[in-house]
N, C-alpha and C positions, 0 to 999 in steps of 0.2 A: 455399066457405070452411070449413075445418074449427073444429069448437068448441075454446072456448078451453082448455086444461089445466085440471084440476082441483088445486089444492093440498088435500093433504090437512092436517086441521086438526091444530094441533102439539099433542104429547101432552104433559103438566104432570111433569116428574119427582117422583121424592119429596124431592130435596133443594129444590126450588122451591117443592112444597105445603106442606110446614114454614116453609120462611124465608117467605114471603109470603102466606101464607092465616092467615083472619080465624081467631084462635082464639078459642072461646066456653068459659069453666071451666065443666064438669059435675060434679066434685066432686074429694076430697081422697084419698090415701091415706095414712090417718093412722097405718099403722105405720112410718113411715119416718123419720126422727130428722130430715132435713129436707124441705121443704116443698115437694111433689111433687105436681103437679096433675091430676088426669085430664080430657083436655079434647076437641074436637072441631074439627078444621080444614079450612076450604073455600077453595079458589081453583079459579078456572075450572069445569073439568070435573072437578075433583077434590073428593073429600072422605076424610076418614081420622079415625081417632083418635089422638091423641098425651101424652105425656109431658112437659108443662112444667116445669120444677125453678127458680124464678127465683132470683139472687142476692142479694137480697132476704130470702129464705128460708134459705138458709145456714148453718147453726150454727156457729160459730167452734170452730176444734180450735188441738190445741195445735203441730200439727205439720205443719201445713200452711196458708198465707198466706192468710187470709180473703178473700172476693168470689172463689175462683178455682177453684172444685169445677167448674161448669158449661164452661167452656174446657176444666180437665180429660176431662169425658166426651166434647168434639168431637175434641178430640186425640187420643182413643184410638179415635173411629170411625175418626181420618183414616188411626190408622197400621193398622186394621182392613182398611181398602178399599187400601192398601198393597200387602195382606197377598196379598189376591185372594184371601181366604177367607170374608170379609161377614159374620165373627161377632158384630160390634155394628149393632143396628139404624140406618137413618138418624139420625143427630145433626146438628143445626145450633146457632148460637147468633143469637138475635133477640130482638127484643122484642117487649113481651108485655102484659098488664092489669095485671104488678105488677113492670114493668121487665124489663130486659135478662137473660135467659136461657137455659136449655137447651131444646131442644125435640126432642123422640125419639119416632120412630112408637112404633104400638104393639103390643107383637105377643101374638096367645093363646097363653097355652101349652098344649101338649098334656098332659093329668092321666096318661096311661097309661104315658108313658115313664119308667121307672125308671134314676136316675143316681147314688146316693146308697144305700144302706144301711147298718145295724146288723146284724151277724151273730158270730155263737158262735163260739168256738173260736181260733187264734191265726193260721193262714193263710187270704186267701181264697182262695173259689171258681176254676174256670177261667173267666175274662172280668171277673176284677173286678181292684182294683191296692188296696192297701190304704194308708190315711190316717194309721192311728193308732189308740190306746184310747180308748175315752170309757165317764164312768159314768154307768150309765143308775139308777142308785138302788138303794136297800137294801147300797149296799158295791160291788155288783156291776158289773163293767164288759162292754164290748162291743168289737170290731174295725168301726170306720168303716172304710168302704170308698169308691171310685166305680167305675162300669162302666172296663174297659179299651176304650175307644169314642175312633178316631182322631178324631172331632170334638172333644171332648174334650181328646185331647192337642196339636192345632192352639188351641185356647185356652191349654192350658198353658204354648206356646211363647210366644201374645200377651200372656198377663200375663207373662211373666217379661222380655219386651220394655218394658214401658210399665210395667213395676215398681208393679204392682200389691198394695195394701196392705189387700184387702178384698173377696177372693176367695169368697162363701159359697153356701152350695148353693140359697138361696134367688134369686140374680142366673144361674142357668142356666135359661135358658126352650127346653126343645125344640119346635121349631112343625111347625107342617105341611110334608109334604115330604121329611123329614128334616133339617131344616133345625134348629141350635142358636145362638143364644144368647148372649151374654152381656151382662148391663147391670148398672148404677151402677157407673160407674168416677171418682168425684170424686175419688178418694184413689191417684192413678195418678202419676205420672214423679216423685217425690221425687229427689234427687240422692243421697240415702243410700239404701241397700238396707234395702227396708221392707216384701219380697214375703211377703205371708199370703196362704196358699191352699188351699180343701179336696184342689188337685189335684198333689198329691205325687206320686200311683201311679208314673211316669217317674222321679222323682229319680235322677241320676249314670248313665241309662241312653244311649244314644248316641240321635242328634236322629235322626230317619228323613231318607233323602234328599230330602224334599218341602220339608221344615223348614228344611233348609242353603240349597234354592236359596231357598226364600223372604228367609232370616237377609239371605243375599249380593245379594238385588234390595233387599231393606231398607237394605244398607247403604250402598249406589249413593245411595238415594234421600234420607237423612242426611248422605251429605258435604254440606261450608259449600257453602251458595247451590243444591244443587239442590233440587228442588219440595216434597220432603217435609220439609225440614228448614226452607224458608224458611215453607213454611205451620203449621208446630209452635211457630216463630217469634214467629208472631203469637197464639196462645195459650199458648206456658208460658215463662221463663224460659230466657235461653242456656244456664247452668249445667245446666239441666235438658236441653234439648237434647244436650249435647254428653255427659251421662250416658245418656243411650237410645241415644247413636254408641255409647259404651262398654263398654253391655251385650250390643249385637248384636254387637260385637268379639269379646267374652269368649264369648259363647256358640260362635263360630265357631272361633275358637283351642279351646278346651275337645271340641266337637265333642259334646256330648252335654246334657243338661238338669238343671240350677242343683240345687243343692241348699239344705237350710235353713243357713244361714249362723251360725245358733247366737247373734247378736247381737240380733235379733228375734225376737218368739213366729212362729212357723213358720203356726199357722194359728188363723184370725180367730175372735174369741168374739163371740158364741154364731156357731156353725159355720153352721146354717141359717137 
């Protein structure tokens, strides 16, 4: 008689270790205007560190519907893993020690990668895309820049999808790997055009061909009732829905990358 098979034992995803692992608060990061928990989460054979943000915690803005930041940042993971480019960390929303919230691994950033600079003179460098002026004191100003780095510009394309209103150099985390980044997205799919971002460099330049097929799988996945639009659905507003069909429309007709629209400040204060 032959021995019986062996199953092997099933491995815990990271979207499973967030929604249903015990979370324990390890403490606060208290530069964040809201209430953002650094914490520790175990289920099974798993354990991680993660990002709590409950609603609860919340600040009220003026321009966007109170209780509804935390949905915002799953919505943008969801159209993230869309994307098939994984630039926002696992996001879930669950509960938690102080109610129903965000919960988002968590990733180190790596300190050596430079994405952001201050520099002399009126044009950048070769490999950088330039931002704008800014004054660095005594009168005097500088040319903000960011790396010309297609990681980078595959975020550029996700905020201007999920209409991103809070783009700053401080939410770019480079990890290991090569891998980038991008987090705190509460202030994401307004129905008005509300995109602040450090990452201009592109503006009116044409989409790369990686960008259009992604725009055209995105847009598959937003018509009414299929998978992406029914599960956006359930986190933001139809109105809001059917303004993210409209942008990846626009982007696709235009064929190239958004510009500041002159109706909003173009990019978020304080930058970093």
């Amino acid at each position: 008689m032959s021995a019986p098979e062996r199953i092997p034992p099933r491995s815990v995803t990271t979207a499973e270790l967030l929604a249903k692992g015990e979370l324990k608060v390890r403490g606060r990061i208290r530069e964040a205007s809201n209430a953002v928990l650094y914490c520790s989460v175990s289920y099974e054979d798993r354990d991680a560190f993660c990002v709590y943000k409950p609603i609860a915690g919340e600040r009220p803005l003026w321009d966007f519907p109170d209780g509804t930041l935390a949905q915002r940042e799953v919505a943008a993971y969801e159209v993230s893993e869309a994307t098939g480019w994984g630039l926002v960390p696992t996001t879930v929303l669950r509960d938690g020690p102080y109610g129903e919230g965000m919960c988002q691994l968590w990733v180190e950033a790596s300190p050596e990668a430079e994405l952001l600079a201050l520099v002399d003179g009126e044009e950048p460098e070769e490999g950088w895309k330039a931002i704008g002026f800014a004054e660095v004191g005594e009168g005097k100003t500088a040319l903000l820049v960011h790396a010309d780095d297609p990681r980078l510009r595959r975020l550029a394309v996700l905020d201007a999808v999920i209409n991103n209103a809070d783009r700053k150099g401080g939410h770019l985390l480079p990890a290991d790997e090569g891998r980038l980044y991008g987090i705190d997205h509460g202030v994401t799919f307004s129905a008005e055009n509300k995109l602040r971002t450090l990452l201009w460099g592109w503006a009116g330049e044409p989409l790369t061909p990686e960008a259009v097929s992604v725009l055209a799988s995105l847009r598959d996945g937003l018509a009414p009732g299929a998978p992406l639009a029914t599960r956006l659905g359930e986190l933001i507003t139809p109105a809001e829905v059917d303004a993210t069909r409209a942008r990846v429309e626009a982007m696709l007709a235009a064929g190239k990358h958004p510009e500041p629209s002159g109706e909003w400040p173009a990019i978020p204060w304080p930058p970093v």
